[in-house]
C-alpha positions, 0 to 999 in steps of 0.5 A: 249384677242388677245391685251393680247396674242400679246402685254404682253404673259409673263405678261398676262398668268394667271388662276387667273381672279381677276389677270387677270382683274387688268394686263386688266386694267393696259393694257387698261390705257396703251393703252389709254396714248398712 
């Protein structure tokens, strides 16, 4: 939640949780590549 807020706002803002779990996952593979 904090990652999202801080790191993507713009990307991350969604009411949709099926949106929000796929912008999650591009987020932690991104993470993980860096």
């Amino acid at each position: 939640s904090q990652i999202r807020d801080h790191k993507l706002p713009a990307i991350m803002v969604t009411h949709d949780h099926s949106d929000a779990d796929a912008a999650n996952g591009k987020l932690i593979t991104l993470s993980a590549a860096l």
